[in-house]
Jmol script that loads the backbone (N, CA, C; Angstrom):
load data "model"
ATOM      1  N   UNK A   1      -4.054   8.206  37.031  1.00  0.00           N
ATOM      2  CA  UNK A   1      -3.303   9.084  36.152  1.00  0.00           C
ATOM      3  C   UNK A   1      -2.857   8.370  34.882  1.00  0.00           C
ATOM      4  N   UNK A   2      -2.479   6.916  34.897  1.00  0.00           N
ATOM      5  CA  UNK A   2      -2.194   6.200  33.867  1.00  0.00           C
ATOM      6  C   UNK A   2      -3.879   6.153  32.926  1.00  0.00           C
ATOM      7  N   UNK A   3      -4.566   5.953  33.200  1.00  0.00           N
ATOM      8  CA  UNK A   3      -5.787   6.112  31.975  1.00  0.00           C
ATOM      9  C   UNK A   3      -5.723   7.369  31.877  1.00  0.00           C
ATOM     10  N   UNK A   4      -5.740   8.131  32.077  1.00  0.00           N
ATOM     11  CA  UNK A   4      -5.463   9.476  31.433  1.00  0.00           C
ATOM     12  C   UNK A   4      -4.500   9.934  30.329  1.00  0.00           C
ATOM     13  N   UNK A   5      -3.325   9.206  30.872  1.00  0.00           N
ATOM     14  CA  UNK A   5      -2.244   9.346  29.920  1.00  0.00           C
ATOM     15  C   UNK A   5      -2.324   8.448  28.454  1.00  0.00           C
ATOM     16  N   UNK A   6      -2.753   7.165  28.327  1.00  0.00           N
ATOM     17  CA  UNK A   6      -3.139   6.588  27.989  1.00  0.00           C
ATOM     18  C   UNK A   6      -4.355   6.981  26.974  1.00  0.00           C
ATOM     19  N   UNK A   7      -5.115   7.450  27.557  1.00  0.00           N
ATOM     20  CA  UNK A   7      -6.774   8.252  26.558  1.00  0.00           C
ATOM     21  C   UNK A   7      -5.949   9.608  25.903  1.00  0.00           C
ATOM     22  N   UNK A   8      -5.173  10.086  26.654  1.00  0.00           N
ATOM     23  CA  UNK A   8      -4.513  11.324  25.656  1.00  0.00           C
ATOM     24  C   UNK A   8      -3.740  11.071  24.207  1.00  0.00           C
ATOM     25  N   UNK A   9      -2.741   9.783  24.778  1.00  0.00           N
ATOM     26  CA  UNK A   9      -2.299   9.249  23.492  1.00  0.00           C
ATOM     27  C   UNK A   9      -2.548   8.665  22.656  1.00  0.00           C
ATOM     28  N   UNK A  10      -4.095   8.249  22.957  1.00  0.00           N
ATOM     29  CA  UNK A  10      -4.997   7.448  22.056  1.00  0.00           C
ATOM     30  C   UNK A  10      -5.539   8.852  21.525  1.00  0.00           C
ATOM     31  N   UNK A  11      -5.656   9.508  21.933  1.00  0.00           N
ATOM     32  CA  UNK A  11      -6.088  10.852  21.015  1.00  0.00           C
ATOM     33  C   UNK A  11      -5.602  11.389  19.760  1.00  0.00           C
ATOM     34  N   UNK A  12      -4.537  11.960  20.377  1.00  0.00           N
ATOM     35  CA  UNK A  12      -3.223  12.495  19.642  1.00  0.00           C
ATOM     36  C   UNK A  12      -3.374  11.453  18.548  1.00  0.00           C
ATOM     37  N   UNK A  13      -3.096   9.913  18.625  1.00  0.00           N
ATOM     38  CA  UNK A  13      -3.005   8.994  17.608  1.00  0.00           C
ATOM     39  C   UNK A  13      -3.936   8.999  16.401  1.00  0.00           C
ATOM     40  N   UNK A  14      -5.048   9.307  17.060  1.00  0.00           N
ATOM     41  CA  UNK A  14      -6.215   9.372  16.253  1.00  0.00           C
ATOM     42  C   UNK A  14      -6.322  10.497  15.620  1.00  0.00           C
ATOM     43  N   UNK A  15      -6.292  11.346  16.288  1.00  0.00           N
ATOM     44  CA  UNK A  15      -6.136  12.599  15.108  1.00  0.00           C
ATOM     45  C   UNK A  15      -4.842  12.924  14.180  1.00  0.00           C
ATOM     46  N   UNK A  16      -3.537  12.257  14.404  1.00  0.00           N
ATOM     47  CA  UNK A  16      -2.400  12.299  13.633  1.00  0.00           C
ATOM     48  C   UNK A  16      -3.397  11.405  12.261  1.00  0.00           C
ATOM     49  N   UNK A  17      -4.031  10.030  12.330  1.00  0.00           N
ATOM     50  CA  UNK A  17      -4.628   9.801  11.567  1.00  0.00           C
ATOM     51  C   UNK A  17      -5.636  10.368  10.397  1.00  0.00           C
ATOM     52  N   UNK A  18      -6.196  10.851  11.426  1.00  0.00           N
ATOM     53  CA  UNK A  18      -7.735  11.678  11.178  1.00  0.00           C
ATOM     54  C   UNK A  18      -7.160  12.734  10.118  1.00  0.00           C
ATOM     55  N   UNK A  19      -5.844  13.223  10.396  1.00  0.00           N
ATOM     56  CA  UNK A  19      -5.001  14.547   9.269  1.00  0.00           C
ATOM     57  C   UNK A  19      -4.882  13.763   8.225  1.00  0.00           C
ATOM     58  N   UNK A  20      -4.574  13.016   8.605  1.00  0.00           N
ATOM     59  CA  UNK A  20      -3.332  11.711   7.374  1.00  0.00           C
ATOM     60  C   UNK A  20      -4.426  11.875   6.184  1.00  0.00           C
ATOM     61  N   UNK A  21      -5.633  10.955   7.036  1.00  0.00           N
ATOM     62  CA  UNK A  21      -7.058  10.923   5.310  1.00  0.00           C
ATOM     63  C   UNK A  21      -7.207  12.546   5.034  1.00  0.00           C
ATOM     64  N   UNK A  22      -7.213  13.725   5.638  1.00  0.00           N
ATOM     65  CA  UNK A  22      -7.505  14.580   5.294  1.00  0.00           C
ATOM     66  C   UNK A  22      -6.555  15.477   4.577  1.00  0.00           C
ATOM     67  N   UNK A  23      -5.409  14.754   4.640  1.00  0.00           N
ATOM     68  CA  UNK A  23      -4.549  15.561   3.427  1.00  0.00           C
ATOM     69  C   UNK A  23      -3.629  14.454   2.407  1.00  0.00           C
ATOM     70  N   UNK A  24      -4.688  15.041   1.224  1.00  0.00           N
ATOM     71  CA  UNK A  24      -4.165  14.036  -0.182  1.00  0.00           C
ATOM     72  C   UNK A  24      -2.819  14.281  -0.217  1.00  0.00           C
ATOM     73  N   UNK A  25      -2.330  15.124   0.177  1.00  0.00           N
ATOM     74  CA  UNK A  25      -0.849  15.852  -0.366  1.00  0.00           C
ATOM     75  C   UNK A  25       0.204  14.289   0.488  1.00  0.00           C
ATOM     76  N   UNK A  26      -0.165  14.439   1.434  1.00  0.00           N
ATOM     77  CA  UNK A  26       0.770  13.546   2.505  1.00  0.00           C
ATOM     78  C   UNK A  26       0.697  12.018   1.914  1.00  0.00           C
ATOM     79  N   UNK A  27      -0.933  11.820   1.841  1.00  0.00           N
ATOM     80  CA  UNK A  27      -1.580  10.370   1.389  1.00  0.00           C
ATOM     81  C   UNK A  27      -0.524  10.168  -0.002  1.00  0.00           C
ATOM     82  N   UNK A  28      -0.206  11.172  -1.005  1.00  0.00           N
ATOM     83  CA  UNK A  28       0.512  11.041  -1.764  1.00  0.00           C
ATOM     84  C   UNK A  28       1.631  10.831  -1.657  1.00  0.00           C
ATOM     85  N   UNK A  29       2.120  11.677  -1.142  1.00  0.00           N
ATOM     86  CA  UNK A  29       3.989  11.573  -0.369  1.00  0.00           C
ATOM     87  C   UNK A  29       4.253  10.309  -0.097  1.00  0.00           C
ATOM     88  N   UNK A  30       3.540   9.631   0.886  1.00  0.00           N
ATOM     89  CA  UNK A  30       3.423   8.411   1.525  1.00  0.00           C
ATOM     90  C   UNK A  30       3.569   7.180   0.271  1.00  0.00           C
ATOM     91  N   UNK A  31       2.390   7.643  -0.506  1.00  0.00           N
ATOM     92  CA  UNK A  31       2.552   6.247  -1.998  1.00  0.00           C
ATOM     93  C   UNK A  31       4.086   6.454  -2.696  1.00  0.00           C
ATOM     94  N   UNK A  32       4.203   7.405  -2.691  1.00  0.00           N
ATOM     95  CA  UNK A  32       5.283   7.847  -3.919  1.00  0.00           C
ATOM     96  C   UNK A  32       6.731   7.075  -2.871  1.00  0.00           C
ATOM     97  N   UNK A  33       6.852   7.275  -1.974  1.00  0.00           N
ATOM     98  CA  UNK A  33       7.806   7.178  -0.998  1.00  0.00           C
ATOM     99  C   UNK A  33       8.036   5.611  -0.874  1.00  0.00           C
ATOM    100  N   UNK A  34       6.638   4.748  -0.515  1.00  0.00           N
ATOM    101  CA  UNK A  34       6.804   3.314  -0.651  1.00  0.00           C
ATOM    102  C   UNK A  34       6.723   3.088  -1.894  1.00  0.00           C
ATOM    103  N   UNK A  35       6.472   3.629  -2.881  1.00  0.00           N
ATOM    104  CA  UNK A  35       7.043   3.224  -3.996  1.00  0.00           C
ATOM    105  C   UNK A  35       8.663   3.280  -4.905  1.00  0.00           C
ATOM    106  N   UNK A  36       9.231   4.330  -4.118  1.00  0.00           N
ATOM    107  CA  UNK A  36      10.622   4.649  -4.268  1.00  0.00           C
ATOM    108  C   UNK A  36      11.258   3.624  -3.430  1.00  0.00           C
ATOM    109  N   UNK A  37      10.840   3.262  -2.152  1.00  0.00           N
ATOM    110  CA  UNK A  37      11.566   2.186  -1.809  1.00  0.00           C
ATOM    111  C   UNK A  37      11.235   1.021  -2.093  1.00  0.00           C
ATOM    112  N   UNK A  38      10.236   0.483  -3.074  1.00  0.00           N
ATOM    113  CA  UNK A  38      10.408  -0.834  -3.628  1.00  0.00           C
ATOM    114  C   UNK A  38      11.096  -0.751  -4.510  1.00  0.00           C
ATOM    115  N   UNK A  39      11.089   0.659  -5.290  1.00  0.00           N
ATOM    116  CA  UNK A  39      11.700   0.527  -6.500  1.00  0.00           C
ATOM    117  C   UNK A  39      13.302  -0.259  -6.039  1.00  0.00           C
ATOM    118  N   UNK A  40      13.801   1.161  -5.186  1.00  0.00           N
ATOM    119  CA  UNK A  40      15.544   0.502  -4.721  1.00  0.00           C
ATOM    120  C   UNK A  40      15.461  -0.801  -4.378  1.00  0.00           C
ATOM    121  N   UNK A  41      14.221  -1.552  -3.840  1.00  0.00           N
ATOM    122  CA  UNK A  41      14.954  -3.161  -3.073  1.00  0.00           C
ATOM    123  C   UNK A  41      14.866  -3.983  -4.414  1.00  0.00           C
ATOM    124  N   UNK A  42      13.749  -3.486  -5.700  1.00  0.00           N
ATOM    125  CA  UNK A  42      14.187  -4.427  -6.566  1.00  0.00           C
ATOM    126  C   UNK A  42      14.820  -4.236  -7.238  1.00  0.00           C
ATOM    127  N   UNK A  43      15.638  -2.968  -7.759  1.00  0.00           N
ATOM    128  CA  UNK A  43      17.032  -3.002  -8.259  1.00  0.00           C
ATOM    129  C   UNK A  43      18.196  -3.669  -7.720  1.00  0.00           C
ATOM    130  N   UNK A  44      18.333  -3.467  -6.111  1.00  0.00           N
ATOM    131  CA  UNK A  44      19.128  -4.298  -5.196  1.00  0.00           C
ATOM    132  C   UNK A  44      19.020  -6.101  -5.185  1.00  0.00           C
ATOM    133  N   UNK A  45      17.884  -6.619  -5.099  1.00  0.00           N
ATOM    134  CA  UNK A  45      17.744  -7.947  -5.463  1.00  0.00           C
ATOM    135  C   UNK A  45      17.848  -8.331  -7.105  1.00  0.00           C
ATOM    136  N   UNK A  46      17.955  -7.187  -8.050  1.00  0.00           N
ATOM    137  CA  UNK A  46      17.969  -7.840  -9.270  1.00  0.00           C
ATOM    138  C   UNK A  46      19.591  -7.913  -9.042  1.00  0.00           C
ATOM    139  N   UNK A  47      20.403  -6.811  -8.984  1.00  0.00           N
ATOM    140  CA  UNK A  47      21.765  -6.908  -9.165  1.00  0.00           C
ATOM    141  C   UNK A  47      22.168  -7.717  -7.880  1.00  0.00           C
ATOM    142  N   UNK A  48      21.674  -8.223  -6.917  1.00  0.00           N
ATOM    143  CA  UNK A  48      22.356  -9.787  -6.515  1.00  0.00           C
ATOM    144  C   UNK A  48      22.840 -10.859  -7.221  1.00  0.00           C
ATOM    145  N   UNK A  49      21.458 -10.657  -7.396  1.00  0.00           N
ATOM    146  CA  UNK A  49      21.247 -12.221  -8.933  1.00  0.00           C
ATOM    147  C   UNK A  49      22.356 -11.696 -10.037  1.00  0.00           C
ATOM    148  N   UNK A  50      23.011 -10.880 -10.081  1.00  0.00           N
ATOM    149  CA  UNK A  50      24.549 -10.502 -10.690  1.00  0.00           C
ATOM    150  C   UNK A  50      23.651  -9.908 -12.286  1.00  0.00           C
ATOM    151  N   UNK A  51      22.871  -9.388 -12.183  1.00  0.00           N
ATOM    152  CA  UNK A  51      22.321  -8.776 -12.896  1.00  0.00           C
ATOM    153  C   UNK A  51      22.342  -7.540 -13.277  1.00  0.00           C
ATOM    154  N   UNK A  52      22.826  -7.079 -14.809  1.00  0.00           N
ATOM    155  CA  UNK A  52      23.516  -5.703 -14.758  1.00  0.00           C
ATOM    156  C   UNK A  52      22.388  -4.875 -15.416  1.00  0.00           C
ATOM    157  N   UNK A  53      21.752  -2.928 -14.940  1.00  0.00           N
ATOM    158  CA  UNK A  53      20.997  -2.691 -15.124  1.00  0.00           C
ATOM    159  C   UNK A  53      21.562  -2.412 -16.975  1.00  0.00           C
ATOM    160  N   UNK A  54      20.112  -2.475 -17.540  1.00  0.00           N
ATOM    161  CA  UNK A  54      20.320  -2.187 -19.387  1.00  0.00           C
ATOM    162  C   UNK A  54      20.199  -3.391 -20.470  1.00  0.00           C
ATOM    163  N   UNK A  55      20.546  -4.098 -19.520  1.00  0.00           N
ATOM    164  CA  UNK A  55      20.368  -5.569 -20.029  1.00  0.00           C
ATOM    165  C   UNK A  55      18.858  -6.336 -20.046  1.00  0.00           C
ATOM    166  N   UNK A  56      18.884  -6.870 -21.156  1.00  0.00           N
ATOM    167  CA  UNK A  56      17.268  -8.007 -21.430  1.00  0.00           C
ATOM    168  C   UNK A  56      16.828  -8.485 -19.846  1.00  0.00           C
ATOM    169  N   UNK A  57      17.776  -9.279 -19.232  1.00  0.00           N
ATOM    170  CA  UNK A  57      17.402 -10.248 -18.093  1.00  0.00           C
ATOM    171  C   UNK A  57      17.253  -9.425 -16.718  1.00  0.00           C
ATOM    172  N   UNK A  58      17.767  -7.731 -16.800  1.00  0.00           N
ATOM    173  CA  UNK A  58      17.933  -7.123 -15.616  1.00  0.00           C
ATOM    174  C   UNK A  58      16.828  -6.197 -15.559  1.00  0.00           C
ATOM    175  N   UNK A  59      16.057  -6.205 -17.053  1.00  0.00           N
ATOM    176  CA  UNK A  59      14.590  -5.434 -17.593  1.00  0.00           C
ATOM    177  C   UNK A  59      13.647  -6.259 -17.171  1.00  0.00           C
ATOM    178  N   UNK A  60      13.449  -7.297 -17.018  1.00  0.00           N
ATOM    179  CA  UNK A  60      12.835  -8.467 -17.106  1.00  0.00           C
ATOM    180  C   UNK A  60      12.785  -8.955 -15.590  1.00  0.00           C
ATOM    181  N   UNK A  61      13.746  -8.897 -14.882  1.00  0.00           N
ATOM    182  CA  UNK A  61      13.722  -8.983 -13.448  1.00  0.00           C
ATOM    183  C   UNK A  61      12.968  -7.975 -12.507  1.00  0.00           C
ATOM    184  N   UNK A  62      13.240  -6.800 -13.649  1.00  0.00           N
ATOM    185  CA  UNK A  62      12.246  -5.790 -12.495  1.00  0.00           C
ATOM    186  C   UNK A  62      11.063  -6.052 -13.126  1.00  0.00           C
ATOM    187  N   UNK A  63      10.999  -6.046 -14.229  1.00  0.00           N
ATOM    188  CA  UNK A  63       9.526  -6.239 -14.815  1.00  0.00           C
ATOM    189  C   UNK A  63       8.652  -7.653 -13.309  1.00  0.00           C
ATOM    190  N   UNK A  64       9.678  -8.644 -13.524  1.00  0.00           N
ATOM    191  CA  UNK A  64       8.674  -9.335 -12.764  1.00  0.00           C
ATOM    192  C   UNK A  64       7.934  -9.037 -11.357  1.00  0.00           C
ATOM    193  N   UNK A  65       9.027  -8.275 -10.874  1.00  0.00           N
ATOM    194  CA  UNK A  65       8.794  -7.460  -9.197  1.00  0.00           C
ATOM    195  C   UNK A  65       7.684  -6.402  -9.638  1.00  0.00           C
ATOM    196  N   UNK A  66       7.547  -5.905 -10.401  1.00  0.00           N
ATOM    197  CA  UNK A  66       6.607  -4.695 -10.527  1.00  0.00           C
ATOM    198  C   UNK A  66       5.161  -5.519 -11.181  1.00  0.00           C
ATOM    199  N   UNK A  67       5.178  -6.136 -11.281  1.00  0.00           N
ATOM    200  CA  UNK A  67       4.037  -7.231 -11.812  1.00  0.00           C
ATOM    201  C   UNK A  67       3.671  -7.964 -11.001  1.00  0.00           C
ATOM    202  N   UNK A  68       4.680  -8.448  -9.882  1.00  0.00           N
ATOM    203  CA  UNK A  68       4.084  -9.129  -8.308  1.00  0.00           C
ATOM    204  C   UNK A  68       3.503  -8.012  -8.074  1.00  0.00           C
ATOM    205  N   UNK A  69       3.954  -7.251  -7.676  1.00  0.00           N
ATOM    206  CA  UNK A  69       3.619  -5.903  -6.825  1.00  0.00           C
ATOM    207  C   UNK A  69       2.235  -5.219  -7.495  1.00  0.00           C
ATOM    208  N   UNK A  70       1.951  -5.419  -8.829  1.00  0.00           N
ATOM    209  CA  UNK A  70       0.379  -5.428  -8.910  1.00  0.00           C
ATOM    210  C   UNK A  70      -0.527  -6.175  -8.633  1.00  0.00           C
ATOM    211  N   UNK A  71      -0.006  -7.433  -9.088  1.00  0.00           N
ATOM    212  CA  UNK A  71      -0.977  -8.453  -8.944  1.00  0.00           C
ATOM    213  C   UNK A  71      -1.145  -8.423  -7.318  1.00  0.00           C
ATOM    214  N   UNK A  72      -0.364  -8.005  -6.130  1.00  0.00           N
ATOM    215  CA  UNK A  72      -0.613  -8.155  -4.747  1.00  0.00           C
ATOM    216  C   UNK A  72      -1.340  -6.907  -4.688  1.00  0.00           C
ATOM    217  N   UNK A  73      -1.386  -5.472  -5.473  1.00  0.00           N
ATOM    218  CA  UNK A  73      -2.563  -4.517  -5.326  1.00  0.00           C
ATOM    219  C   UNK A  73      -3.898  -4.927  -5.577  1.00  0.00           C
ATOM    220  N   UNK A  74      -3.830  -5.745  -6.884  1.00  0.00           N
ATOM    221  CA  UNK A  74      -5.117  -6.007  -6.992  1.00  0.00           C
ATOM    222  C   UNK A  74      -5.924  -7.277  -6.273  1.00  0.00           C
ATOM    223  N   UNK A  75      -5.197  -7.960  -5.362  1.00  0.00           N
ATOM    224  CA  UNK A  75      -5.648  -8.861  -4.789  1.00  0.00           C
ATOM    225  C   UNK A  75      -6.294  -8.475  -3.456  1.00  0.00           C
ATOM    226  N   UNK A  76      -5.482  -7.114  -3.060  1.00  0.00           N
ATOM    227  CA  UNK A  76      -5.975  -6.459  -2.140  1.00  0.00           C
ATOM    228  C   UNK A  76      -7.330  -5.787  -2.092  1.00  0.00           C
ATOM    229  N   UNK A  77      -7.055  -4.898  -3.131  1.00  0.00           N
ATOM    230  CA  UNK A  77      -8.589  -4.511  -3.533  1.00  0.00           C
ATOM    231  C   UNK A  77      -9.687  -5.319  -3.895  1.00  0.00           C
ATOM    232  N   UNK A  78      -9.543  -6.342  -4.317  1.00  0.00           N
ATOM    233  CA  UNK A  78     -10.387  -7.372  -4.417  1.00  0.00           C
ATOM    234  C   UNK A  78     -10.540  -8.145  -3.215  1.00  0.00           C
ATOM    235  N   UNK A  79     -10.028  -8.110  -1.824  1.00  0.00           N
ATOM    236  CA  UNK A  79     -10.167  -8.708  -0.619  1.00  0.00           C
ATOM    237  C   UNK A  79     -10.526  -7.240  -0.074  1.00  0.00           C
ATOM    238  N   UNK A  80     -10.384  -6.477  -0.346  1.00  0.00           N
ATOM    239  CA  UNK A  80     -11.563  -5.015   0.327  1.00  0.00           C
ATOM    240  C   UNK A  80     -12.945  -4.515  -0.587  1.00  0.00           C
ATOM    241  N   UNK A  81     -13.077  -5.267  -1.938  1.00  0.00           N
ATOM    242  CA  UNK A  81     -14.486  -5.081  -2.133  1.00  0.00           C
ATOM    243  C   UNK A  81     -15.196  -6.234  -1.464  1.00  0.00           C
ATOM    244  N   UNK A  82     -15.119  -7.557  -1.360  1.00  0.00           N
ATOM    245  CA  UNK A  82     -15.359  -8.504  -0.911  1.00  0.00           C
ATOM    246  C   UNK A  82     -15.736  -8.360   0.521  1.00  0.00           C
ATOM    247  N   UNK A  83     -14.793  -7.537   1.296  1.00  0.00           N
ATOM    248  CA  UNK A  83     -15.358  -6.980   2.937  1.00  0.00           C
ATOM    249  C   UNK A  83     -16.129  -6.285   2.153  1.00  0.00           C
ATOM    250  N   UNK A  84     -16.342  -5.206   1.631  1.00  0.00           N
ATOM    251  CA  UNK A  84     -17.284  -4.269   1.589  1.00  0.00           C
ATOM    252  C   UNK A  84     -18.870  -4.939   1.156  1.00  0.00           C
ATOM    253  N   UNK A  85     -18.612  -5.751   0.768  1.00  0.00           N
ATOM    254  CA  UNK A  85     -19.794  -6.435   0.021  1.00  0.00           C
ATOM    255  C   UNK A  85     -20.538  -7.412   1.498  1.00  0.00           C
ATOM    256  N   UNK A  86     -19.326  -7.993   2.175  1.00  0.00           N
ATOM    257  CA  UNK A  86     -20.050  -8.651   3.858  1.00  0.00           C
ATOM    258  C   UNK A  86     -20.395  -7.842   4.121  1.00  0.00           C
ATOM    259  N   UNK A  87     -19.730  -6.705   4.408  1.00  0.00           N
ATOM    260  CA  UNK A  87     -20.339  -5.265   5.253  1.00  0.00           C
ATOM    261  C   UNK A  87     -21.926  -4.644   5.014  1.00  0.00           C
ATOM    262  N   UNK A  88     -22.062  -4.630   3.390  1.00  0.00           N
ATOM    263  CA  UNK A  88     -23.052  -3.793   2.945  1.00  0.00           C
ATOM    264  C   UNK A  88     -23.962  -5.000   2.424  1.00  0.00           C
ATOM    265  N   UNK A  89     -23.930  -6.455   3.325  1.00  0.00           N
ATOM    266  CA  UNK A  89     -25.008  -7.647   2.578  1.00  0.00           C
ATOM    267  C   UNK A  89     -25.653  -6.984   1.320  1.00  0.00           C
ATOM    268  N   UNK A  90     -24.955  -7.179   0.628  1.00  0.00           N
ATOM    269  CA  UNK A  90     -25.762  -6.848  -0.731  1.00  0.00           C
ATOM    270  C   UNK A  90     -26.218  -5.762  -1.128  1.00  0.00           C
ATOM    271  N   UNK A  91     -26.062  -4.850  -0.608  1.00  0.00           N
ATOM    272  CA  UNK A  91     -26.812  -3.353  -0.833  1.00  0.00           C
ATOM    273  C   UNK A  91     -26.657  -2.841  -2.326  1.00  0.00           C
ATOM    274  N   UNK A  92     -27.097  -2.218  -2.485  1.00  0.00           N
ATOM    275  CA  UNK A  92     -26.928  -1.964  -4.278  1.00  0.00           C
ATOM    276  C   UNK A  92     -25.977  -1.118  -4.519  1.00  0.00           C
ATOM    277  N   UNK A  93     -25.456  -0.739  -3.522  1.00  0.00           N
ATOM    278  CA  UNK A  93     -23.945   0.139  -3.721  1.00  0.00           C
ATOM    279  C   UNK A  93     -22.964  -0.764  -3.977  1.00  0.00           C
ATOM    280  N   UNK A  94     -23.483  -2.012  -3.565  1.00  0.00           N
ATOM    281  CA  UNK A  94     -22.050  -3.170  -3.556  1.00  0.00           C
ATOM    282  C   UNK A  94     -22.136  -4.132  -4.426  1.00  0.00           C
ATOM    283  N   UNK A  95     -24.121  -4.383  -4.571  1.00  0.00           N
ATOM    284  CA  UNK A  95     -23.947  -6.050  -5.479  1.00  0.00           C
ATOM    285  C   UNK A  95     -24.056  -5.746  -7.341  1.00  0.00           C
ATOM    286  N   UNK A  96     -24.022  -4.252  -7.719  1.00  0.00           N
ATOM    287  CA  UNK A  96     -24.247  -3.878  -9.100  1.00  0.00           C
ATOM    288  C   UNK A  96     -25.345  -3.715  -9.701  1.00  0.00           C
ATOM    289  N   UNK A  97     -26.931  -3.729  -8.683  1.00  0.00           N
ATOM    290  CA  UNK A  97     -27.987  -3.863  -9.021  1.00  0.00           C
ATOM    291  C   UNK A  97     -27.998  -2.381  -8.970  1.00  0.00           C
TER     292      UNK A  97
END
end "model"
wireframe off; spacefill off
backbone 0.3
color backbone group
């Protein structure tokens, strides 16, 4: 009865997924949402650093967090074309030929 229960909730899991890619609306919600909460933790870590918002150094503090926070997008995507490129040995979808 336990593999049963077990294969059901591996189900359920998979298709809660399987919705997730199939609706942009949510896929969106989801970005916008972790992006609202980085926004708050780096306002919160700038004004630690006793940093008041309006100011040169408190513009400049988020600037730098939002500039990590690309440079770690694009490092990502560049460590998932790189799989894609092991994946697809060279295929011409991957190597630009």
């Amino acid at each position: 009865m336990g593999t049963r229960t077990t294969l059901a909730a591996a189900l359920i899991l998979n298709l809660g997924l399987l919705q997730a890619c199939a609706n942009p609306e949510a896929a969106q919600a989801s970005r916008q949402a972790v992006e609202a909460d980085a926004q708050t933790k780096d306002e919160a870590k700038c004004r630690e650093n006793g940093l008041e918002p309006g100011t040169p150094a408190y513009d400049n503090c988020r600037a730098r967090f939002a500039q990590a926070r690309a440079d770690e997008v694009a490092a990502q995507e560049r460590r998932r074309l790189e799989f894609q490129k092991t994946l697809g040995g060279g295929t011409s979808d991957y190597s630009g030929h």
